[in-house]
Biotite code that builds the C-alpha atoms (Angstrom):
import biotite.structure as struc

atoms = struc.array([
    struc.Atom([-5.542, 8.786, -3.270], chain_id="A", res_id=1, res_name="UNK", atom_name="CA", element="C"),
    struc.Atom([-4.026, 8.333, 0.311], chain_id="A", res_id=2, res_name="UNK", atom_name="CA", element="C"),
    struc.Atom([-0.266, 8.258, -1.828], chain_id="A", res_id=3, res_name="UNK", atom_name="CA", element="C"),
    struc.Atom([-0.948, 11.550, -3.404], chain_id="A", res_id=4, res_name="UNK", atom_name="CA", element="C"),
    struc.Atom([-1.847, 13.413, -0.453], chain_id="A", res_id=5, res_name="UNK", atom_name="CA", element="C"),
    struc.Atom([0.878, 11.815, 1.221], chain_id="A", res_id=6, res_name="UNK", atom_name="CA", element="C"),
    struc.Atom([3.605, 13.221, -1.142], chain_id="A", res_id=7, res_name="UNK", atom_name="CA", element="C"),
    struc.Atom([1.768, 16.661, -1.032], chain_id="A", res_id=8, res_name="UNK", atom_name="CA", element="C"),
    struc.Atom([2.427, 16.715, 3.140], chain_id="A", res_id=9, res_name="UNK", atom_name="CA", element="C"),
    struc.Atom([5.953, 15.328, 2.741], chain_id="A", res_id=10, res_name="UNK", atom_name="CA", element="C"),
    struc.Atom([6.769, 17.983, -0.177], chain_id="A", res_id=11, res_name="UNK", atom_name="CA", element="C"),
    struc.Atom([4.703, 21.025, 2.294], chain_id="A", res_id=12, res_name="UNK", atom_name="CA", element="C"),
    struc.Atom([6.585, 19.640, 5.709], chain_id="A", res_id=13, res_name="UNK", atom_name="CA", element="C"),
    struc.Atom([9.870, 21.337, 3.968], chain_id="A", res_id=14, res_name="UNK", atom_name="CA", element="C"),
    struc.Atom([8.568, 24.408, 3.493], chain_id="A", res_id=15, res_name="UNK", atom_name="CA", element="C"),
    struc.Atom([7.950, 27.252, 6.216], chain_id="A", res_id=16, res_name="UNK", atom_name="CA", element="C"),
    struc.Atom([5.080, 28.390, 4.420], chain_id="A", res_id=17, res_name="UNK", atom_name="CA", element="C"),
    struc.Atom([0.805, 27.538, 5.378], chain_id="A", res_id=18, res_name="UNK", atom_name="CA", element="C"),
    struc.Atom([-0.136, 24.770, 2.674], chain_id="A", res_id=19, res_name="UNK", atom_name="CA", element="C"),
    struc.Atom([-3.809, 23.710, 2.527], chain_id="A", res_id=20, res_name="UNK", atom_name="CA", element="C"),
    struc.Atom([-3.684, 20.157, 0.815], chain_id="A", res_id=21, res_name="UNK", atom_name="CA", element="C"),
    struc.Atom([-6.949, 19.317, -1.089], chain_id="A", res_id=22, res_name="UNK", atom_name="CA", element="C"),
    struc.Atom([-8.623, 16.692, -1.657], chain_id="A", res_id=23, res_name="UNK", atom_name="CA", element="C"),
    struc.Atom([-11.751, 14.668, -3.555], chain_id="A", res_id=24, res_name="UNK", atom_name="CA", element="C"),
    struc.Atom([-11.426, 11.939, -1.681], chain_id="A", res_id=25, res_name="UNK", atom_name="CA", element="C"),
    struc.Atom([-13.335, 12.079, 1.831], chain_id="A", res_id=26, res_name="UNK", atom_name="CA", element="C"),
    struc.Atom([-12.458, 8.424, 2.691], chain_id="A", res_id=27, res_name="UNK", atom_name="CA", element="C"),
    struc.Atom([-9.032, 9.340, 2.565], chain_id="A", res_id=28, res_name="UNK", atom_name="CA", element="C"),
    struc.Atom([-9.265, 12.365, 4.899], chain_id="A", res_id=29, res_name="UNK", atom_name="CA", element="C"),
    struc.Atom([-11.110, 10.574, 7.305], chain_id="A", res_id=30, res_name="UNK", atom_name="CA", element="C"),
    struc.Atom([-8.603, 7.388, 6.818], chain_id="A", res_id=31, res_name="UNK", atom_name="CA", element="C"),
    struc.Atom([-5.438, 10.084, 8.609], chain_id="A", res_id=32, res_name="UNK", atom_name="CA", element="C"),
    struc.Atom([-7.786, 11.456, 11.271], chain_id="A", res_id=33, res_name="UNK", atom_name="CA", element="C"),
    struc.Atom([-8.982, 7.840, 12.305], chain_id="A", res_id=34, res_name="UNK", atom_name="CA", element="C"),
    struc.Atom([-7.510, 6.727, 15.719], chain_id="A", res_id=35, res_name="UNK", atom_name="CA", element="C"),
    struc.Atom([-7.515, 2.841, 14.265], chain_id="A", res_id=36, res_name="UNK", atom_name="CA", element="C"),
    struc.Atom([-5.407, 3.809, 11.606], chain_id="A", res_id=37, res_name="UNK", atom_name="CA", element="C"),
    struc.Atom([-4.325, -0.029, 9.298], chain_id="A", res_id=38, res_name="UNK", atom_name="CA", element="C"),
    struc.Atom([-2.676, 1.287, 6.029], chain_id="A", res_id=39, res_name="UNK", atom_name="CA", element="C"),
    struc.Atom([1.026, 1.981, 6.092], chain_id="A", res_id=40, res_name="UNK", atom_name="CA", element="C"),
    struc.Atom([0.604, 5.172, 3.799], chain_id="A", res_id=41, res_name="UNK", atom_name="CA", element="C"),
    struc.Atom([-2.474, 6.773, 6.094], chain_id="A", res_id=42, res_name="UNK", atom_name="CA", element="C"),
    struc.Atom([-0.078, 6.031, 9.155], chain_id="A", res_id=43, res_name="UNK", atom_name="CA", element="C"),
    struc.Atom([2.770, 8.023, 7.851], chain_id="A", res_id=44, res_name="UNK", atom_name="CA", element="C"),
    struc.Atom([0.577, 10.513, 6.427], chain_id="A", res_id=45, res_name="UNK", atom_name="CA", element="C"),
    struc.Atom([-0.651, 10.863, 10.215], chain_id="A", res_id=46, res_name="UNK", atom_name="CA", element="C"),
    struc.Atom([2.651, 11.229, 11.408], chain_id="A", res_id=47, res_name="UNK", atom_name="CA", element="C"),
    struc.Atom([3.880, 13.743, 9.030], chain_id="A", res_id=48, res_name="UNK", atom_name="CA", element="C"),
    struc.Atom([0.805, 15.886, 9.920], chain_id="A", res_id=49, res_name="UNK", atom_name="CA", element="C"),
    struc.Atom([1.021, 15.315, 13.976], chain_id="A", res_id=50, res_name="UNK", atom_name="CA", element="C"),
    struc.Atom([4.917, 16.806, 13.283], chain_id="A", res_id=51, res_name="UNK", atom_name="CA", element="C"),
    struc.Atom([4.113, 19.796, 10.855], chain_id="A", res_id=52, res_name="UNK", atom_name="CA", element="C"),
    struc.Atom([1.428, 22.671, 12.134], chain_id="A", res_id=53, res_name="UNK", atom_name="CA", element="C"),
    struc.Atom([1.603, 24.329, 8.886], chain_id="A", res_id=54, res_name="UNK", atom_name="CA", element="C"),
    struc.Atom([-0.192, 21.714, 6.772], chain_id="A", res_id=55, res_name="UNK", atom_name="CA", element="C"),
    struc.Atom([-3.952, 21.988, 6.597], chain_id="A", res_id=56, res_name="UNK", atom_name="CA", element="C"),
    struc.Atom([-6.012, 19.454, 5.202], chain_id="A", res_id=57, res_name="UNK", atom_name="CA", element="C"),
    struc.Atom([-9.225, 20.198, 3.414], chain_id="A", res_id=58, res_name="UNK", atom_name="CA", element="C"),
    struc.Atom([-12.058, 18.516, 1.277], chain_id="A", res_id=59, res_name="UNK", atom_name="CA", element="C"),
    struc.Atom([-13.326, 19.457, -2.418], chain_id="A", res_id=60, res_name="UNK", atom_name="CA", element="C"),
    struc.Atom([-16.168, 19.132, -4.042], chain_id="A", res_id=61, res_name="UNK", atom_name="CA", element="C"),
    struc.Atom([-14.917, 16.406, -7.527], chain_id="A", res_id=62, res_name="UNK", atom_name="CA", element="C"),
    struc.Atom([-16.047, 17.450, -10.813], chain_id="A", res_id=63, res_name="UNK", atom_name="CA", element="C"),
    struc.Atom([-17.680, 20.409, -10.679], chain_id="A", res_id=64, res_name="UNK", atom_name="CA", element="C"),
    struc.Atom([-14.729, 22.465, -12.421], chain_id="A", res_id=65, res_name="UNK", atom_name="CA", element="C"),
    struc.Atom([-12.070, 23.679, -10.360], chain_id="A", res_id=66, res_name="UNK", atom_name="CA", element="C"),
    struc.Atom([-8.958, 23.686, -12.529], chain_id="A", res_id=67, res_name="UNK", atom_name="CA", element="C"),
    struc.Atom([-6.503, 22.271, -9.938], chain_id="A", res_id=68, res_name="UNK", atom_name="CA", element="C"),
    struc.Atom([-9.000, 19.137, -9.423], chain_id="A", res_id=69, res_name="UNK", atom_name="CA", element="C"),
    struc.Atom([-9.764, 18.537, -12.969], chain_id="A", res_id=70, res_name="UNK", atom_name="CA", element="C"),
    struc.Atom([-6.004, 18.946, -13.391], chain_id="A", res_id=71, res_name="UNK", atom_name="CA", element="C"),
    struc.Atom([-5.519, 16.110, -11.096], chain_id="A", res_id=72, res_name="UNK", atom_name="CA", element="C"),
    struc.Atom([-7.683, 13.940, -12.656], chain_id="A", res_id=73, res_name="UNK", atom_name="CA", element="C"),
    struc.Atom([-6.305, 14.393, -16.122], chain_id="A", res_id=74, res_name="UNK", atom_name="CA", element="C"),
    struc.Atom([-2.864, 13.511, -14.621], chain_id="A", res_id=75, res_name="UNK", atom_name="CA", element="C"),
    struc.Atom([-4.558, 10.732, -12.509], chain_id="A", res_id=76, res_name="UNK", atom_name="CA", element="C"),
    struc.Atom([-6.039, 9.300, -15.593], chain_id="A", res_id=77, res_name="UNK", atom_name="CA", element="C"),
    struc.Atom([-3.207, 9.618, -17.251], chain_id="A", res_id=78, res_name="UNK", atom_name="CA", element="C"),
    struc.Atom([-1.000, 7.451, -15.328], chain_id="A", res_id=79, res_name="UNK", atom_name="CA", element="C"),
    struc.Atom([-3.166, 4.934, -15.441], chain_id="A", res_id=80, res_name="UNK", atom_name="CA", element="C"),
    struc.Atom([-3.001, 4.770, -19.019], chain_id="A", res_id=81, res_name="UNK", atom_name="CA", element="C"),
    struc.Atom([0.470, 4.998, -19.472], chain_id="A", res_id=82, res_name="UNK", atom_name="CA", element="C"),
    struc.Atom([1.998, 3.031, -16.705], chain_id="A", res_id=83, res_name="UNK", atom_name="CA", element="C"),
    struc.Atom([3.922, 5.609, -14.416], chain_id="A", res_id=84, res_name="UNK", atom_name="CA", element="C"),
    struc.Atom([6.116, 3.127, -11.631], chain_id="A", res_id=85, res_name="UNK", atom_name="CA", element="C"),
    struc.Atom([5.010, 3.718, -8.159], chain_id="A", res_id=86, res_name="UNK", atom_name="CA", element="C"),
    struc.Atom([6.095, 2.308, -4.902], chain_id="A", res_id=87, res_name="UNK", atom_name="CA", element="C"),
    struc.Atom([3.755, 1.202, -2.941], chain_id="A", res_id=88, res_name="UNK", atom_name="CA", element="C"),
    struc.Atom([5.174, -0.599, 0.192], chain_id="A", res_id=89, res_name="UNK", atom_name="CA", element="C"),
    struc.Atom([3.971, -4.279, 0.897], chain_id="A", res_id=90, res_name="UNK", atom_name="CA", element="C"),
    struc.Atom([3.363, -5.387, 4.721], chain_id="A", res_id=91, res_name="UNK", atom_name="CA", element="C"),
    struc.Atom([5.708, -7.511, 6.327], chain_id="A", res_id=92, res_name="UNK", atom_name="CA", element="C"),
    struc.Atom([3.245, -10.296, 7.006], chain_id="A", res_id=93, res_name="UNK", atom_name="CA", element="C"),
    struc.Atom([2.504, -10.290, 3.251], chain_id="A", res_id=94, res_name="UNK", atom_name="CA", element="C"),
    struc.Atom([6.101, -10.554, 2.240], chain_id="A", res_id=95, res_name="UNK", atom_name="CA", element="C"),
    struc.Atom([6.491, -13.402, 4.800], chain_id="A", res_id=96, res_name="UNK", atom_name="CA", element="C"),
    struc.Atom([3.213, -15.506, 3.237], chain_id="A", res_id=97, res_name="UNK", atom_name="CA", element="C"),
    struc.Atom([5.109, -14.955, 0.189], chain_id="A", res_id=98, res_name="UNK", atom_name="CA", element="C"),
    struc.Atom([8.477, -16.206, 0.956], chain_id="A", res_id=99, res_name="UNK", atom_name="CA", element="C"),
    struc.Atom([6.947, -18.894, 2.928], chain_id="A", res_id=100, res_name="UNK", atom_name="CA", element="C"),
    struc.Atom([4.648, -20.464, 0.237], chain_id="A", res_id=101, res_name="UNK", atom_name="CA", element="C"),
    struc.Atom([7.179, -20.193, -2.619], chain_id="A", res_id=102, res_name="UNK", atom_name="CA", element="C"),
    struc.Atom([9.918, -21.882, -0.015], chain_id="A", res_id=103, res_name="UNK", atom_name="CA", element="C"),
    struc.Atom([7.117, -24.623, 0.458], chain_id="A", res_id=104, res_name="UNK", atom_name="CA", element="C"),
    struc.Atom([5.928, -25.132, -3.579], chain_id="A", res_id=105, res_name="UNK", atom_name="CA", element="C"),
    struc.Atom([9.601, -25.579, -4.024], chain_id="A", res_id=106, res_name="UNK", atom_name="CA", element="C"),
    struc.Atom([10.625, -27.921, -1.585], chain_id="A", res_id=107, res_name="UNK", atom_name="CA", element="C"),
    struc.Atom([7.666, -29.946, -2.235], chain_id="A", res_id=108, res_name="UNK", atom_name="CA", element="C"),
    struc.Atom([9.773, -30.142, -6.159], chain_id="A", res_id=109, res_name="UNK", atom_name="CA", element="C"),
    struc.Atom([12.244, -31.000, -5.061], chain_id="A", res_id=110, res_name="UNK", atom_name="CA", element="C"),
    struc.Atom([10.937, -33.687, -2.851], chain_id="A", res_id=111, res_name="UNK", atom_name="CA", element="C"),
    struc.Atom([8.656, -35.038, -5.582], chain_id="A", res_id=112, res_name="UNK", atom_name="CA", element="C"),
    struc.Atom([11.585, -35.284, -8.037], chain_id="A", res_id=113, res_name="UNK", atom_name="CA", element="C"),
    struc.Atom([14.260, -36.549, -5.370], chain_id="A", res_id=114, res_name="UNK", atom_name="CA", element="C"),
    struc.Atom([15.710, -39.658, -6.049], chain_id="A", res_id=115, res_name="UNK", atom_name="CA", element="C"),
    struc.Atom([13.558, -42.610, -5.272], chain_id="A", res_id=116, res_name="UNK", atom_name="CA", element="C"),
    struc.Atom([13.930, -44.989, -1.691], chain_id="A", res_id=117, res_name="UNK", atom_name="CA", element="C"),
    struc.Atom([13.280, -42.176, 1.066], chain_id="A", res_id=118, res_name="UNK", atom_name="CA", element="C"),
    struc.Atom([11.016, -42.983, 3.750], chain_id="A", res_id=119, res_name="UNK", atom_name="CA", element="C"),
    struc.Atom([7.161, -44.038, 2.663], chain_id="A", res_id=120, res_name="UNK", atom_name="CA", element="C"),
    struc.Atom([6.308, -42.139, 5.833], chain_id="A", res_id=121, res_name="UNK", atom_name="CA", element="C"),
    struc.Atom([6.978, -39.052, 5.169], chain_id="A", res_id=122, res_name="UNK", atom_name="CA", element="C"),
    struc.Atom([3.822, -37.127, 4.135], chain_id="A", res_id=123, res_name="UNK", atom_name="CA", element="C"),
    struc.Atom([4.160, -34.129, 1.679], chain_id="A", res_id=124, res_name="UNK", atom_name="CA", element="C"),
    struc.Atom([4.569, -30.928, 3.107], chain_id="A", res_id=125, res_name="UNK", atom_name="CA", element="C"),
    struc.Atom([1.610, -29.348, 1.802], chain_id="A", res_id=126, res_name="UNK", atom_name="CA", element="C"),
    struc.Atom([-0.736, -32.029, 3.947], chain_id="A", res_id=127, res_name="UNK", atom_name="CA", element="C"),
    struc.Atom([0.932, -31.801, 7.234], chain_id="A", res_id=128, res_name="UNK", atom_name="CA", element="C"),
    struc.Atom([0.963, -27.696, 7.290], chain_id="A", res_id=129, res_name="UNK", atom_name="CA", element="C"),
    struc.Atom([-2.162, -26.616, 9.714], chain_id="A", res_id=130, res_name="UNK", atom_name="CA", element="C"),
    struc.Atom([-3.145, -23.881, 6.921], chain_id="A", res_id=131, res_name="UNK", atom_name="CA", element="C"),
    struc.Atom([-4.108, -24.472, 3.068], chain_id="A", res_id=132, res_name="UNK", atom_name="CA", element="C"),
    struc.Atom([-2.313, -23.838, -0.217], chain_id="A", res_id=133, res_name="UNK", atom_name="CA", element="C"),
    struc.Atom([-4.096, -23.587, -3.313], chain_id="A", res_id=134, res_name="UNK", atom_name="CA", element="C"),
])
């Protein structure tokens, strides 16, 4: 939900005109006024609101037949059916756990199938790291 609203302030900051954005979801409204804010998309939704006055958020009632809402869900549904491509942005830290771990399985390969005579001391990566890979 938090991506939809999202788009809906970054299409209204272009306009001069008073938007009211609604929404169904009240975790998501109270996710851009928290101060503690942790998802990337809330934060820039914040930010987009703090810089445009003429964006109003409000809350709706789901399912009880207004046409924009059961629109939404419709549309909603049908993405989920069909597969639309999104971007939804990653963290950094989980990018670098990534990279990391697949630089570590691979190594370890490459170790294991090196050429025989290295060192007996040498301990595989995977024991001598201080955190665990499955």
């Amino acid at each position: 939900m938090e991506v939809i609203v999202e788009e809906a302030c970054l299409w209204a900051s272009k306009t001069n005109q008073q938007v009211k954005v609604w929404s169904d979801s009240e975790t998501s409204l109270r996710s851009f006024a928290s101060i503690d804010i942790k998802s990337p998309i809330a934060q820039q939704t914040q930010e987009i609101l703090l810089k445009s006055t003429n964006i109003k958020l409000g809350w709706i009632r789901t399912h009880v037949g207004y046409s924009g809402n059961e629109a939404a869900d419709v549309l909603a549904k049908k993405a989920t059916q069909e597969g639309i491509p999104t971007y939804i942005p990653a963290s950094r830290n989980h990018i670098k756990n990534l990279l990391q771990n697949e630089s570590i399985i691979r190594w370890q390969k490459e170790w294991d199938n090196g050429e025989p005579g290295r060192t007996q001391r040498a301990k595989k990566v995977a024991e001598r790291l201080p955190f665990h890979f499955p």
